[in-house]
C-alpha positions as CSV (number, residue, x, y, z in Angstrom):
1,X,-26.0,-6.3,-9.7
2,X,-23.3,-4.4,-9.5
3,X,-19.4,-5.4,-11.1
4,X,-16.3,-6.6,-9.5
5,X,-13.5,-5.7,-10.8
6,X,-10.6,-8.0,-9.9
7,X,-7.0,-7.5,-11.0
8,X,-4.5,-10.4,-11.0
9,X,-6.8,-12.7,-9.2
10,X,-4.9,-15.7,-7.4
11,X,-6.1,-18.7,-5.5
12,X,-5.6,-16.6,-2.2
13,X,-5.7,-13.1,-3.4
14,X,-6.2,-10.4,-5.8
15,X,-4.0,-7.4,-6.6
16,X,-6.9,-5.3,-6.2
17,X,-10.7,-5.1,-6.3
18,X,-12.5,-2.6,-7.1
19,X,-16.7,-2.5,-6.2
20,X,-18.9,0.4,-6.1
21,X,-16.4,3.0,-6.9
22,X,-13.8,1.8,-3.9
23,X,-10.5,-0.4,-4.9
24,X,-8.7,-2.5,-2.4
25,X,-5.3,-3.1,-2.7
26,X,-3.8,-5.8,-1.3
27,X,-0.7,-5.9,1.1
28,X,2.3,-4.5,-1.6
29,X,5.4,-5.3,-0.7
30,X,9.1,-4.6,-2.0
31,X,9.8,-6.9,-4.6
32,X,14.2,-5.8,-4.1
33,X,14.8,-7.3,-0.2
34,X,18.4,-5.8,0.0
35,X,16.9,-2.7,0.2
36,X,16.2,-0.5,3.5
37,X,13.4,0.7,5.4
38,X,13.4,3.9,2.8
39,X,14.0,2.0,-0.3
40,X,11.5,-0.9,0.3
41,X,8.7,1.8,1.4
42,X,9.8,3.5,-2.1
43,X,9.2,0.8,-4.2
44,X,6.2,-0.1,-2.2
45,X,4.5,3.4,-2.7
46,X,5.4,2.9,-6.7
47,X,3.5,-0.2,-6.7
48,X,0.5,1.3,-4.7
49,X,0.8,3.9,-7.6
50,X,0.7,1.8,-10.5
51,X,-1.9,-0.2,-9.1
52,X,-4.1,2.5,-8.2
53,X,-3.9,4.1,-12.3
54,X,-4.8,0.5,-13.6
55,X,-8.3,1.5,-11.9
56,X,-8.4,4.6,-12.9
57,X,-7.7,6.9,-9.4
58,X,-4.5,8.2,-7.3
59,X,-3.5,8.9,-4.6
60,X,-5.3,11.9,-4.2
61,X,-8.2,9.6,-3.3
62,X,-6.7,7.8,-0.8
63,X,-9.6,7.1,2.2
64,X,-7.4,4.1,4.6
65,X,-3.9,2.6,4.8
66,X,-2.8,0.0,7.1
67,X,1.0,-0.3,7.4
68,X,3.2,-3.4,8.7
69,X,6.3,-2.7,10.1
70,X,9.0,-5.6,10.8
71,X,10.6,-3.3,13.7
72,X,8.9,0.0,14.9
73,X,12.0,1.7,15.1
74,X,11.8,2.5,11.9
75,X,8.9,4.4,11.9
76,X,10.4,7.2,11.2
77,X,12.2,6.5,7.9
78,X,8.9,5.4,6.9
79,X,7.1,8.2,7.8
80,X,9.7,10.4,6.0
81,X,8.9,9.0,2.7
82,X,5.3,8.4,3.2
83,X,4.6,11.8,4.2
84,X,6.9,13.1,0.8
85,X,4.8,10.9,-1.4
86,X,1.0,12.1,0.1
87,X,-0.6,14.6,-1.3
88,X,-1.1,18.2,0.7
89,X,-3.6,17.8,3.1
90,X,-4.5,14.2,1.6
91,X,-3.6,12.0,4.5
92,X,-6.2,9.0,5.0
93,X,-7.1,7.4,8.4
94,X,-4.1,5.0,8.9
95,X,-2.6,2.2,10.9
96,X,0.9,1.4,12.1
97,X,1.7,-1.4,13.7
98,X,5.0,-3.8,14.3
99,X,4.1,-7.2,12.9
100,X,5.9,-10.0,11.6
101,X,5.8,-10.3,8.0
102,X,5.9,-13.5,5.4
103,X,9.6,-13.2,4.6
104,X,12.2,-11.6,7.0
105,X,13.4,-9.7,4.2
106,X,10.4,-7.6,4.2
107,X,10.5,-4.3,6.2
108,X,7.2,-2.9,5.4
109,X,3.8,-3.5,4.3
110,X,1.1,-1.3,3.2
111,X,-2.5,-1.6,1.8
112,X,-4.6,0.6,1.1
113,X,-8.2,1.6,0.0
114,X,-9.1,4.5,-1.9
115,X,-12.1,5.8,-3.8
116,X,-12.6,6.9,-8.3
């Protein structure tokens, strides 16, 4: 039978899992709420980072991403550092969608799921 790997595990969630050569990340969010659309989607993309070297891949792997935002008008400050931080020609299939998130504070969301 094959391993799960789970990091951080909760009572409702895990950090990540990883199965069969895939890791899921959970939604990350900003952990500094005074910061804007840019900043929080920053310190999101870190977290994504970090996450994803605990397991052993990158970004350069990246297969999905599904992305909250608390106001679709800021799409495009998103999109300005999300397209900075992909690699060339390393865009996954993605989602974008206006939703409204746990704490008002947040501005963005993002999970993603990548491959090793």
């Amino acid at each position: 039978m094959s391993k799960i790997v789970r990091t951080e595990p909760g009572t409702i969630l895990a950090k990540a899992v990883e199965f069969h050569g895939f890791v899921y990340l959970q939604g990350c969010t900003a952990t500094d709420l005074s910061k804007d659309i840019k900043g929080q989607t920053r310190e999101v993309l870190a977290s994504i980072d970090e996450l994803l070297e605990i397991h052993g891949t990158d970004k350069t792997r990246l297969l999905q991403a599904l992305i909250w935002v608390k106001d679709m008008r800021d799409r495009e400050a998103l999109n300005e550092v999300w397209s900075a931080w992909l690699p060339k020609d390393g865009a996954p299939a993605r989602a974008c969608v206006q939703a409204t998130l746990a704490d008002p504070r947040h501005l963005v969301e993002i999970m993603v799921t990548v491959c090793k």
